[in-house]
NUBA-550034 format. One record per residue (C-alpha): residue number from 1; residue in three letters; x, y, z. Coordinates in nm, 3 decimals. Layout:
REM residues N
+-----+-----+---------+---------+---------+
|   i |  aa |       x |       y |       z |
+-----+-----+---------+---------+---------+
| NUM | ALA |       X |       Y |       Z |
...
+-----+-----+---------+---------+---------+
//
This chain:
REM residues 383
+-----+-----+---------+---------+---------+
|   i |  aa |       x |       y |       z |
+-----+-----+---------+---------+---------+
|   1 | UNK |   0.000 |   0.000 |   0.000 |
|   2 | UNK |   0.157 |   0.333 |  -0.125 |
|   3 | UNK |   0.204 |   0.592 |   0.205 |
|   4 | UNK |  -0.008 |   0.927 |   0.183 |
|   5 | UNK |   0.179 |   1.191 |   0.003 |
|   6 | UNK |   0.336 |   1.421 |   0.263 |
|   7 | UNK |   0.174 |   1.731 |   0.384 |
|   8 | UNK |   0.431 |   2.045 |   0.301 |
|   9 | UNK |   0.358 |   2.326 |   0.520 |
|  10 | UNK |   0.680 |   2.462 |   0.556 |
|  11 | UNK |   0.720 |   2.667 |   0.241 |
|  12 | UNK |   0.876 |   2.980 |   0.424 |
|  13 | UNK |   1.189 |   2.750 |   0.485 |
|  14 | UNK |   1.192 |   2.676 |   0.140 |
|  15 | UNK |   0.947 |   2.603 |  -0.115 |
|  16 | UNK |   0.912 |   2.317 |  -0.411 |
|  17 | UNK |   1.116 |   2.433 |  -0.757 |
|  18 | UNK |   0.882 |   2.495 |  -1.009 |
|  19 | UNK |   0.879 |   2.365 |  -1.340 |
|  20 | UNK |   0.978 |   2.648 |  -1.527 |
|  21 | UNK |   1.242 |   2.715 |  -1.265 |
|  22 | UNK |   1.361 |   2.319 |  -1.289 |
|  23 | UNK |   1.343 |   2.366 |  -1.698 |
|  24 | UNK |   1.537 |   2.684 |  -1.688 |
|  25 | UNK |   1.815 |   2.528 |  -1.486 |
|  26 | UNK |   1.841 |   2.205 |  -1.662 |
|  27 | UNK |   1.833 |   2.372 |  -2.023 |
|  28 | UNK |   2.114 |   2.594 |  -1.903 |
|  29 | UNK |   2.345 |   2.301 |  -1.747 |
|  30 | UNK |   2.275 |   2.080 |  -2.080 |
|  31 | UNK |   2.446 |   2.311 |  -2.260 |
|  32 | UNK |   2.768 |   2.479 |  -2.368 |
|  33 | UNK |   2.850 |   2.645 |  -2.038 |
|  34 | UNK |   3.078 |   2.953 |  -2.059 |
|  35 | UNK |   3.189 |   3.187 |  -1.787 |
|  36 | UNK |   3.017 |   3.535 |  -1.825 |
|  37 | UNK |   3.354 |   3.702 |  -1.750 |
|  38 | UNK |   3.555 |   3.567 |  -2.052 |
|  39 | UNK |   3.548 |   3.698 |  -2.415 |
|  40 | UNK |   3.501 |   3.399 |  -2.651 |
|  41 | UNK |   3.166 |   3.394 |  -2.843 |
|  42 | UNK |   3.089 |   3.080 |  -2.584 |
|  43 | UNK |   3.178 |   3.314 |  -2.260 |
|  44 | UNK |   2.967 |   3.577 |  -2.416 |
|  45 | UNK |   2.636 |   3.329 |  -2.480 |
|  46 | UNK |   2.678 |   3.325 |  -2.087 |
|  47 | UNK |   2.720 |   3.686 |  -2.083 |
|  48 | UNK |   2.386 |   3.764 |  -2.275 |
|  49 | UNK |   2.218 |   3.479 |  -2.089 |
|  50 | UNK |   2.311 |   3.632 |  -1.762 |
|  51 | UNK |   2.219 |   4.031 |  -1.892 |
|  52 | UNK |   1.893 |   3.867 |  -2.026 |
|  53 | UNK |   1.817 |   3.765 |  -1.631 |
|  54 | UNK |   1.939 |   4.057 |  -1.452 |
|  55 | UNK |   1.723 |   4.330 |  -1.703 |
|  56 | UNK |   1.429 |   4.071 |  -1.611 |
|  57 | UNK |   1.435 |   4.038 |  -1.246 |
|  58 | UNK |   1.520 |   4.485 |  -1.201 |
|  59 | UNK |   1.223 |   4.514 |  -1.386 |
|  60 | UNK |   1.017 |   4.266 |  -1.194 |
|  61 | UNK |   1.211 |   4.463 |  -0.866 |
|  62 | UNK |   1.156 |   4.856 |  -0.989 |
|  63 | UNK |   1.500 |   4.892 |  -1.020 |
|  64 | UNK |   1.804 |   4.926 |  -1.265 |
|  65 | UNK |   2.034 |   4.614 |  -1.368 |
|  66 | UNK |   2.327 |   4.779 |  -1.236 |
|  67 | UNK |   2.144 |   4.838 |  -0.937 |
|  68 | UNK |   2.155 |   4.407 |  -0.870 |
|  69 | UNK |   2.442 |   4.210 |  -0.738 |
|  70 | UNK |   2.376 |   3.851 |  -0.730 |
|  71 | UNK |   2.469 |   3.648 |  -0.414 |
|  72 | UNK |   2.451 |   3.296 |  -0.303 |
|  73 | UNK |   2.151 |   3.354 |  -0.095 |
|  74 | UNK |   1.950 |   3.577 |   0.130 |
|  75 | UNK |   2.156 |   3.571 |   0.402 |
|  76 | UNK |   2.499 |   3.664 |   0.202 |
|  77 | UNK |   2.292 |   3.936 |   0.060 |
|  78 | UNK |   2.159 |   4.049 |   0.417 |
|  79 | UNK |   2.585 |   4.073 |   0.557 |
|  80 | UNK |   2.660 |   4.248 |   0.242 |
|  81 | UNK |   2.397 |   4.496 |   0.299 |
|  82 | UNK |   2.475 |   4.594 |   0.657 |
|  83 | UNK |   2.899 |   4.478 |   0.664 |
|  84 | UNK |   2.937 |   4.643 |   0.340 |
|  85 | UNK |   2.764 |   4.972 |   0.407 |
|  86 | UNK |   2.925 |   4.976 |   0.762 |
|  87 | UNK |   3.301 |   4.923 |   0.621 |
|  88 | UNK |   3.216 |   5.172 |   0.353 |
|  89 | UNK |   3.087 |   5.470 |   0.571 |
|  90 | UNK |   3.213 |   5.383 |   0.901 |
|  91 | UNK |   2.874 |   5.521 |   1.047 |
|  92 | UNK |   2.665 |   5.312 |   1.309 |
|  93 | UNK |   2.423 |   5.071 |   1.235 |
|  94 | UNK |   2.074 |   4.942 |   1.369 |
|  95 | UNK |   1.805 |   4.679 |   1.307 |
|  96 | UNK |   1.501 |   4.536 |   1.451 |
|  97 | UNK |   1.504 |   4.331 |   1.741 |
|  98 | UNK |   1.257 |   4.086 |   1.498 |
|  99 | UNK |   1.547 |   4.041 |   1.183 |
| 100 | UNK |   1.642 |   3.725 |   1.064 |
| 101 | UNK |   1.933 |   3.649 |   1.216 |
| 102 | UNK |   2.164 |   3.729 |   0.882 |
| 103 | UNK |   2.110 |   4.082 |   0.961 |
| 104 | UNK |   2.059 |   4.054 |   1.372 |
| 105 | UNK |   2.448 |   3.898 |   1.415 |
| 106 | UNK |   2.628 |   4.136 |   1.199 |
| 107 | UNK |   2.445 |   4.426 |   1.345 |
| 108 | UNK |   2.512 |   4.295 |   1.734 |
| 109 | UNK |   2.918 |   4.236 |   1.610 |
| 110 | UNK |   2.917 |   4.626 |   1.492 |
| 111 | UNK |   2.777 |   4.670 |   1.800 |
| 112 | UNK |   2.478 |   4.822 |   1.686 |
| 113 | UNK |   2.127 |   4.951 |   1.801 |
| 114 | UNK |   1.843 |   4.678 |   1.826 |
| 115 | UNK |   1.494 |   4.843 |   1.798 |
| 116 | UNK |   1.185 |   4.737 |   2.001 |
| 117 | UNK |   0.918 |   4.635 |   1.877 |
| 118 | UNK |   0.497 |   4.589 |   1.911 |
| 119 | UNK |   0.278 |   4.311 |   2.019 |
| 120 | UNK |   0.225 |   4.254 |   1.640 |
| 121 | UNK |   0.619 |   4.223 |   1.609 |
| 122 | UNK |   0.646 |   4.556 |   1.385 |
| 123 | UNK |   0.885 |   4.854 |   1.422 |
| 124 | UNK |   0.708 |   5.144 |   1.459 |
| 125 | UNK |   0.764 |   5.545 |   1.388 |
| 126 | UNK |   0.712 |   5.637 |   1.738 |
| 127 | UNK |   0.984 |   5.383 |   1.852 |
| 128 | UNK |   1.239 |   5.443 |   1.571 |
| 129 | UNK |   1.229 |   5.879 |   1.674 |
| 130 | UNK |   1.259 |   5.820 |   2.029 |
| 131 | UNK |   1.507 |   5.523 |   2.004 |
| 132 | UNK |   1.718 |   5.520 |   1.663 |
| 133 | UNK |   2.041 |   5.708 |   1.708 |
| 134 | UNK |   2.078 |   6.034 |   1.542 |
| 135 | UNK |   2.404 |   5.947 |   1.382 |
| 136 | UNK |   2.279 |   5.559 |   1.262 |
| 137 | UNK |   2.428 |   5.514 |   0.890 |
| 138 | UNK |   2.265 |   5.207 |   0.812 |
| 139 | UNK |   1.911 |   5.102 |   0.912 |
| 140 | UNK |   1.746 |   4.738 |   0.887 |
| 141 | UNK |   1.394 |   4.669 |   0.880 |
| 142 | UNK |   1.250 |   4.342 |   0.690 |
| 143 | UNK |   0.946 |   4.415 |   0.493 |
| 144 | UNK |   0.765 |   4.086 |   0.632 |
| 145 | UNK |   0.932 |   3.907 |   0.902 |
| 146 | UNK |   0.958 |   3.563 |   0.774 |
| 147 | UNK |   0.860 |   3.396 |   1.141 |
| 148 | UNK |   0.532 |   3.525 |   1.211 |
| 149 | UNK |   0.416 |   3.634 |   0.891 |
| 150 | UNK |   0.377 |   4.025 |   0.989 |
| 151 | UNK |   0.436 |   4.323 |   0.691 |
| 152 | UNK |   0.608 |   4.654 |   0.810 |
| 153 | UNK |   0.431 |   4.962 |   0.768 |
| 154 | UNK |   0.752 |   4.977 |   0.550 |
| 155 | UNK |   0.637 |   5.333 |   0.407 |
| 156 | UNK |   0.593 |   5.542 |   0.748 |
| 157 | UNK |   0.892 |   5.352 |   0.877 |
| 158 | UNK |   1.190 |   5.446 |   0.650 |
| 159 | UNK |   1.028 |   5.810 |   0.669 |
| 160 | UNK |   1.068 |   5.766 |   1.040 |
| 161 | UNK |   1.397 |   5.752 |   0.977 |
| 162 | UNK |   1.515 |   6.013 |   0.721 |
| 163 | UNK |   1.316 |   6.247 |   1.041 |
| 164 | UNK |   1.560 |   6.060 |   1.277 |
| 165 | UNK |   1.849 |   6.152 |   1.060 |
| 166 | UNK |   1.822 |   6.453 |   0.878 |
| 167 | UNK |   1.862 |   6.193 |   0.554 |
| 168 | UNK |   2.158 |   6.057 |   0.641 |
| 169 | UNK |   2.091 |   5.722 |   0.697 |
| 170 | UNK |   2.036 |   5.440 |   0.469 |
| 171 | UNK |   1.791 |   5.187 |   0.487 |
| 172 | UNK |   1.794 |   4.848 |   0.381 |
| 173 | UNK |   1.534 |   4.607 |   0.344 |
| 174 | UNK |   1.536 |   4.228 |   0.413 |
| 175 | UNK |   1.271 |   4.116 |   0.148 |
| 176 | UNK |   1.321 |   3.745 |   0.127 |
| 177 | UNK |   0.980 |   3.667 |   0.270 |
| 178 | UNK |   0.794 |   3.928 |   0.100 |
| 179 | UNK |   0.882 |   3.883 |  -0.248 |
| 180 | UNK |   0.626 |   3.570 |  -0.282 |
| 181 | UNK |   0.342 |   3.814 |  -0.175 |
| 182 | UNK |   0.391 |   4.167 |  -0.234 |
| 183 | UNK |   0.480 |   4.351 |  -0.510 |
| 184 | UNK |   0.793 |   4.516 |  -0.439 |
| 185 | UNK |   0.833 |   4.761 |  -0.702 |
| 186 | UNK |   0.612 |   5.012 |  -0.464 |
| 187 | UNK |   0.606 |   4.848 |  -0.129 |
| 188 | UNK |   1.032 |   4.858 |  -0.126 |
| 189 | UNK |   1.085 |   5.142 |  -0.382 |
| 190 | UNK |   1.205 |   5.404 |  -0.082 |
| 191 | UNK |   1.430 |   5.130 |   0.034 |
| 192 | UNK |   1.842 |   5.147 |  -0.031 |
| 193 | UNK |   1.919 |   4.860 |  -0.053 |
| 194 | UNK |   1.681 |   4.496 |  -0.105 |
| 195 | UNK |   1.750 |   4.101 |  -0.013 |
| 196 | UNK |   1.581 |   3.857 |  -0.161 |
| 197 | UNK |   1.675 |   3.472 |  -0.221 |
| 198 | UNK |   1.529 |   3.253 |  -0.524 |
| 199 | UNK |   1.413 |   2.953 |  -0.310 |
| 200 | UNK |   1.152 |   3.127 |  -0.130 |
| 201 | UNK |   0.957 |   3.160 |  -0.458 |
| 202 | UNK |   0.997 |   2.829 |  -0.647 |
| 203 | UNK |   1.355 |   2.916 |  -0.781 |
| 204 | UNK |   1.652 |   2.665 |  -0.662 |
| 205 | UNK |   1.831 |   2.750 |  -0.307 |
| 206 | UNK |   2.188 |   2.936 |  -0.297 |
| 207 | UNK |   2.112 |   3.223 |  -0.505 |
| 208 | UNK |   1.973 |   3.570 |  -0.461 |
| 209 | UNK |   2.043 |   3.898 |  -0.514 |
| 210 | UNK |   2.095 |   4.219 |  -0.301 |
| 211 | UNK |   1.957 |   4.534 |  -0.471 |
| 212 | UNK |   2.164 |   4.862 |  -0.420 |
| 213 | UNK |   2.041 |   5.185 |  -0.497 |
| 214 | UNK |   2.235 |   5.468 |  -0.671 |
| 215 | UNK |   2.480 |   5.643 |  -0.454 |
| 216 | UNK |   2.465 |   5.361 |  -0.163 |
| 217 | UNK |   2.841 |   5.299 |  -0.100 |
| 218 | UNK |   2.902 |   4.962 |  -0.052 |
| 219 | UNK |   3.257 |   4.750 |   0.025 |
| 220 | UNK |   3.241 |   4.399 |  -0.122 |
| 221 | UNK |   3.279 |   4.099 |   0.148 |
| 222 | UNK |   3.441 |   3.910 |  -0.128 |
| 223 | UNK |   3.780 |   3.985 |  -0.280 |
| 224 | UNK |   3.840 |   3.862 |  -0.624 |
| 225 | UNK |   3.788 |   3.893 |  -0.973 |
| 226 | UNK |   3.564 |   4.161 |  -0.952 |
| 227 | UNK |   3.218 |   4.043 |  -1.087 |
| 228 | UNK |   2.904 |   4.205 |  -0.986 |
| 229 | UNK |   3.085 |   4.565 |  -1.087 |
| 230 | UNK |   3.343 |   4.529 |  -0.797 |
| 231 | UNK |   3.087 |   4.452 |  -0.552 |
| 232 | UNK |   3.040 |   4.063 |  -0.548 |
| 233 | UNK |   3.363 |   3.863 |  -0.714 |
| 234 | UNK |   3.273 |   3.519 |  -0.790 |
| 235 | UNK |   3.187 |   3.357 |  -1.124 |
| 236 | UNK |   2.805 |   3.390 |  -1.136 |
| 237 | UNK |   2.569 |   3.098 |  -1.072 |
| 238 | UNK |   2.437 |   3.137 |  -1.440 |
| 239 | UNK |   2.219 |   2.842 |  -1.422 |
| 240 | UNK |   2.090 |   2.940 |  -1.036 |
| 241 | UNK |   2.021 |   3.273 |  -1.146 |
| 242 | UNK |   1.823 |   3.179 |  -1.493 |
| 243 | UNK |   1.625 |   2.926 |  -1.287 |
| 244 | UNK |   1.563 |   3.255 |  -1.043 |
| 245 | UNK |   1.445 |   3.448 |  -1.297 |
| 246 | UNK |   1.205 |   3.203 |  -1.427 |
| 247 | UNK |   1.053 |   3.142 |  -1.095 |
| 248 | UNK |   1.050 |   3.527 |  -1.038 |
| 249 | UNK |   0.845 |   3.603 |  -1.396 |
| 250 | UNK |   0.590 |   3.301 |  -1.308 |
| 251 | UNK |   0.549 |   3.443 |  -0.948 |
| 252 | UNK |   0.497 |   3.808 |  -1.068 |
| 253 | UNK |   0.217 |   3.652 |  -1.360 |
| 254 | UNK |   0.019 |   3.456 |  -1.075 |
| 255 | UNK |   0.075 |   3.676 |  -0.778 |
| 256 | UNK |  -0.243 |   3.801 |  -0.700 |
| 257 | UNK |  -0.463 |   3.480 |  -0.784 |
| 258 | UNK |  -0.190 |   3.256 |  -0.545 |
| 259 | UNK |  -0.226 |   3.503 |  -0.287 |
| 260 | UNK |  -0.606 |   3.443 |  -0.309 |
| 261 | UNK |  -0.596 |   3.114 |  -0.345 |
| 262 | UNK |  -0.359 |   3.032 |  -0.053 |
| 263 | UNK |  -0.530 |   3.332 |   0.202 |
| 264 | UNK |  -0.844 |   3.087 |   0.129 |
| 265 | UNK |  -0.710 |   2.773 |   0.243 |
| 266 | UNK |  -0.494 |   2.949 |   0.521 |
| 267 | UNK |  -0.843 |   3.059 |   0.702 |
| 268 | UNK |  -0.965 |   2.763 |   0.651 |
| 269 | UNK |  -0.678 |   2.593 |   0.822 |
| 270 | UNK |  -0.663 |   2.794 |   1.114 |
| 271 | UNK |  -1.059 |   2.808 |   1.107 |
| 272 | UNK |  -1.091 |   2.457 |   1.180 |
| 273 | UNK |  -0.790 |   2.414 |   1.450 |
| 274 | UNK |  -0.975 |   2.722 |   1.614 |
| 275 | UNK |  -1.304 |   2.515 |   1.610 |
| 276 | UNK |  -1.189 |   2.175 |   1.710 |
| 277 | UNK |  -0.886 |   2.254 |   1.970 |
| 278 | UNK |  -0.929 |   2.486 |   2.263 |
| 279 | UNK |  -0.659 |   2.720 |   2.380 |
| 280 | UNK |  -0.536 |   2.772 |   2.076 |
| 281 | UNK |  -0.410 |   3.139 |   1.936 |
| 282 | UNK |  -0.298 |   3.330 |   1.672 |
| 283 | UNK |   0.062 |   3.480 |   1.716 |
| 284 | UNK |  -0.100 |   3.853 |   1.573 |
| 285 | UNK |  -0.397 |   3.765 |   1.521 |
| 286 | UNK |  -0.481 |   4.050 |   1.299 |
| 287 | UNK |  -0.475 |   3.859 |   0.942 |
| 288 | UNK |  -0.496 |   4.123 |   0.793 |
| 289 | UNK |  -0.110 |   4.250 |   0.921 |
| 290 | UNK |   0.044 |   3.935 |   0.781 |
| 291 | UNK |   0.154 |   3.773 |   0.430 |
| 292 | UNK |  -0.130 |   3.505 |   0.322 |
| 293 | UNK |   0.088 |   3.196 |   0.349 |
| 294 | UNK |   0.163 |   3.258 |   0.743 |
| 295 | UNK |  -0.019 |   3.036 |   1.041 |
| 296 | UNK |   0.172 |   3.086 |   1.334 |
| 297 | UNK |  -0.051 |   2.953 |   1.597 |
| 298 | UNK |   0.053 |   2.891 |   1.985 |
| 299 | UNK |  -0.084 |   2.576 |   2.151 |
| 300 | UNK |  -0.141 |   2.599 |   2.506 |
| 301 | UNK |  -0.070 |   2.274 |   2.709 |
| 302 | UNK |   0.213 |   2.199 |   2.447 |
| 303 | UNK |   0.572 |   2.145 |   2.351 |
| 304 | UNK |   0.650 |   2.276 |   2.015 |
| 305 | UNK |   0.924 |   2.011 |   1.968 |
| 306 | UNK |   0.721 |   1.688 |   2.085 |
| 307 | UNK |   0.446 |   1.817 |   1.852 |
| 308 | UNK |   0.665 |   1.861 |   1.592 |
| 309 | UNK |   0.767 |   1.496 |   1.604 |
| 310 | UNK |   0.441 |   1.373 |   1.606 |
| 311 | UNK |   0.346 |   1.591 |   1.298 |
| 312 | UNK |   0.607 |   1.440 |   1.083 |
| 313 | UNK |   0.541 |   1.115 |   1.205 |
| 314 | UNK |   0.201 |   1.186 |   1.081 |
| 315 | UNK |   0.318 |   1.306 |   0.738 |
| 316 | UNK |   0.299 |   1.696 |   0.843 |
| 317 | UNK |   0.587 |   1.936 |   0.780 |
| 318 | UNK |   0.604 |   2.233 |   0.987 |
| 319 | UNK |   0.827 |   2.439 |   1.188 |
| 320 | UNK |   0.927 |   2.583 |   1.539 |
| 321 | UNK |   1.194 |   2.805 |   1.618 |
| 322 | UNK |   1.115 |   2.790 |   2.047 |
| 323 | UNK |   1.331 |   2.502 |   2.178 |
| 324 | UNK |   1.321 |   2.337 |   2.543 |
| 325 | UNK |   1.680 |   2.229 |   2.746 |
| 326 | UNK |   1.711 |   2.149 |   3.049 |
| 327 | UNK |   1.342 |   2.182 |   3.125 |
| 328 | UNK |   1.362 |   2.532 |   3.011 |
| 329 | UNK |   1.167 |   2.664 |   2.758 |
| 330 | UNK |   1.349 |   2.904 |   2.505 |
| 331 | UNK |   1.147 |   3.129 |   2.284 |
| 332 | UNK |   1.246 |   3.235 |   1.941 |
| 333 | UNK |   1.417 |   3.579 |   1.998 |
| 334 | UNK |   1.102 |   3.704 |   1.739 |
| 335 | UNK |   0.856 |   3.541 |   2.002 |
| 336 | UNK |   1.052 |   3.716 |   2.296 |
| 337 | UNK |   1.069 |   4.100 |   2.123 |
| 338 | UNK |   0.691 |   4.034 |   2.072 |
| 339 | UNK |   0.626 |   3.969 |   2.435 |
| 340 | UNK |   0.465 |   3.660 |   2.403 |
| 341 | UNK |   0.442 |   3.455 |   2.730 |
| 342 | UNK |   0.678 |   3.133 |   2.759 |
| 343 | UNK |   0.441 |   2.919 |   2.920 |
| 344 | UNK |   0.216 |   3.051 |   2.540 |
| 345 | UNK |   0.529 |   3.040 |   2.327 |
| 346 | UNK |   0.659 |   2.700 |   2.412 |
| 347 | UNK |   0.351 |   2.569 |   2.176 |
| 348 | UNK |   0.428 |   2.822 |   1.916 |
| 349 | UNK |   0.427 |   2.609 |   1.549 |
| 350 | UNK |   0.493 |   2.779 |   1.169 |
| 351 | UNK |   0.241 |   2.624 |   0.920 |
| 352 | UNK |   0.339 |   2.835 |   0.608 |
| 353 | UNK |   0.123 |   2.749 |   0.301 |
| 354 | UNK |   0.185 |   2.771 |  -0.111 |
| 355 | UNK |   0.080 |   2.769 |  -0.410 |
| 356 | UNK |   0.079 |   2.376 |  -0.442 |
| 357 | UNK |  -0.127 |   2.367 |  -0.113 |
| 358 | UNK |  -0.476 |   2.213 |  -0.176 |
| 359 | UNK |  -0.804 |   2.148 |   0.049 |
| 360 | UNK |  -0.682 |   1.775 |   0.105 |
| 361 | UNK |  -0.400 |   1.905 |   0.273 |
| 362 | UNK |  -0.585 |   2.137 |   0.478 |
| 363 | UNK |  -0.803 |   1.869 |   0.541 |
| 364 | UNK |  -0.614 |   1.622 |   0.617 |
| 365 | UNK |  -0.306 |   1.855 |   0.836 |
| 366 | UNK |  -0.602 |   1.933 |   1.046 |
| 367 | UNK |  -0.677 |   1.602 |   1.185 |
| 368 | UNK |  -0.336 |   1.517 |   1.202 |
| 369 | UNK |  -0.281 |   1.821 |   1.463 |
| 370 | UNK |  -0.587 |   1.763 |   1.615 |
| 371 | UNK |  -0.505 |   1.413 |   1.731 |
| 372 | UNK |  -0.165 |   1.539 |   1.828 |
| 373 | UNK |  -0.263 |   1.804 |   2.049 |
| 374 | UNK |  -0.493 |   1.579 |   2.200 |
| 375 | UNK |  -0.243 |   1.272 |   2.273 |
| 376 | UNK |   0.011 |   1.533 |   2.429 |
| 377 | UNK |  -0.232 |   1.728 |   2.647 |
| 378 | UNK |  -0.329 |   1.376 |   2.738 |
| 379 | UNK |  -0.013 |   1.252 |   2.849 |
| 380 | UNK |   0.054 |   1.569 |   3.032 |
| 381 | UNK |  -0.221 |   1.550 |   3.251 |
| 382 | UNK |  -0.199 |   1.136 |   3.332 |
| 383 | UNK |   0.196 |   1.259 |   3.411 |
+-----+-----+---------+---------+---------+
//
């Protein structure tokens, strides 16, 4: 008897390649592969191929093609972004106390400002004028934190601080879990400087770019042969970056029916766990404040970890980032900026949901949890 297909909701770690990402790719590595830096007609196939990507994914970002330096991922893009600025200006640098932790740890080893933030887990203006220092050269706020699905007020923030700063400061923008649902070209256009990586959005994992605005100084992390216009050197991942740009163009085509389609079975998801399990919450409950693919749900009476195990043993993929040691239970530092309770946070799961989610899997991730809620609550009680 075949075993139940498994039940993916975990697509803000990474989601499934999609075909025309997977085609992209393969065509590319079938080929006559030339390196984009050399000046034989097969180097300068790669060349156009590359050009061809990079004037497709600034247009799909609202940006020039000089303006993108491709990376090997979100979080090389996120150290570039705040090391590079940093060693270029030599000005001070903040972030939120809610950043992924590619922009957190490089920020904390500048030692750098970390700003408070809401309930909800967003920044806000009032905060950022009474708390960002005047001199700060280098500002990091993520457009949708990519733990508990929640969107900055992105706008009103970055105008927060030009006040702060008389203008002096830049501000970057850690994108990587936006780019599957928003439309960047407005959301990030008064942004400096942009992360996102490709296999958030169906592309292949190590590759992204970092976008850098006109007259943003920047000092490369990477010494070498002087790709990426002296700011990235490394021979280019031309098949990564082809397969990015595919993924990118079908995303931007379907964006507003997936984010529809997935908001729909999302409520329905956390609709039903609502109805059949008591004690359980929403992280920010305000759906409207988060990205559609985000469920981050607390359950009370329960270990994240042991219900994690019994989730995958029941063909569910999800994710935590609370652990327990030693008896003690550690919250996510998101979870802890946000003020959520331990004894509330030690339950705290990530369903994230995509565009290959259906109603079976809804259907069928919901009994699944229910019966493993129920056999650890259980077990607690007879212990």
């Amino acid at each position: 008897m075949t075993a139940p297909a498994p039940i993916y909701l975990d697509h803000a770690a990474t989601t499934p390649m999609g075909d025309e990402a997977i085609e992209a790719m393969v065509a590319w590595v079938r080929g006559l592969r030339g390196n984009p830096s050399g000046s034989h007609h097969v180097a300068r196939a790669a060349r156009r191929a590359l050009d061809d990507a990079r004037d497709e994914l600034a247009a799909l970002l609202g940006c020039g093609p000089g303006d993108l330096v491709f990376t090997a991922g979100g979080t090389e893009a996120d150290n570039l972004a705040v090391r590079g600025v940093a060693a270029a200006t030599g000005a001070a640098v903040a972030a939120s106390a809610v950043e992924h932790h590619a922009v957190l740890e490089p920020v904390q080893r500048l030692g750098g400002t970390i700003l408070p933030v809401d309930r909800d887990g967003r920044v806000t203006p009032e905060r950022i004028e009474a708390e960002l220092p005047a001199d700060a050269g280098l500002v990091s706020i993520m457009t949708v934190n990519n733990e508990v699905g929640v969107i900055s007020d992105l706008t009103a923030v970055i105008e927060a601080v030009r006040r702060r700063t008389d203008g002096r400061a830049f501000v970057h923008t850690d994108a990587v879990a936006a780019f599957p649902w928003l439309d960047l070209r407005t959301i990030a256009a008064p942004a400096d400087l942009l992360s996102i990586s490709a296999h958030k959005f169906g592309g292949p994992q190590g590759v992204g770019l970092l976008v850098v605005r006109p007259g943003v100084p920047l000092r490369p992390l990477l010494l070498g042969g002087g790709q990426e216009r002296d700011r990235r050197s490394g021979t280019q991942n031309v098949a990564g970056i082809l397969a990015m740009a595919a993924a990118a163009r079908r995303l931007a085509g379907e964006r507003e029916a997936t984010n529809r389609w997935v908001a729909a079975r999302r409520d329905r998801f956390v609709d039903a766990l609502l109805a059949r399990l008591e004690d359980v919450h929403e992280t920010v409950a305000d759906r409207t404040l988060r990205v559609p693919g985000n469920a981050h749900l607390c359950f009370g009476g329960v270990v994240s970890e042991e219900l994690l195990f019994l989730l995958d043993a029941g063909g569910v993929c999800a994710s935590a980032a609370s652990s327990c040691a030693s008896g003690a239970i550690q919250l996510s530092h998101v979870l802890a900026a946000m003020g959520v309770a331990p004894e509330l946070g030690a339950g705290a799961v990530r369903f994230t949901l995509g565009r290959t989610t259906t109603d079976d899997d809804v259907d069928r991730a919901v009994d699944v949890i229910v019966d493993a809620v129920g056999r650890l609550r259980r077990a607690r009680k007879v212990a």
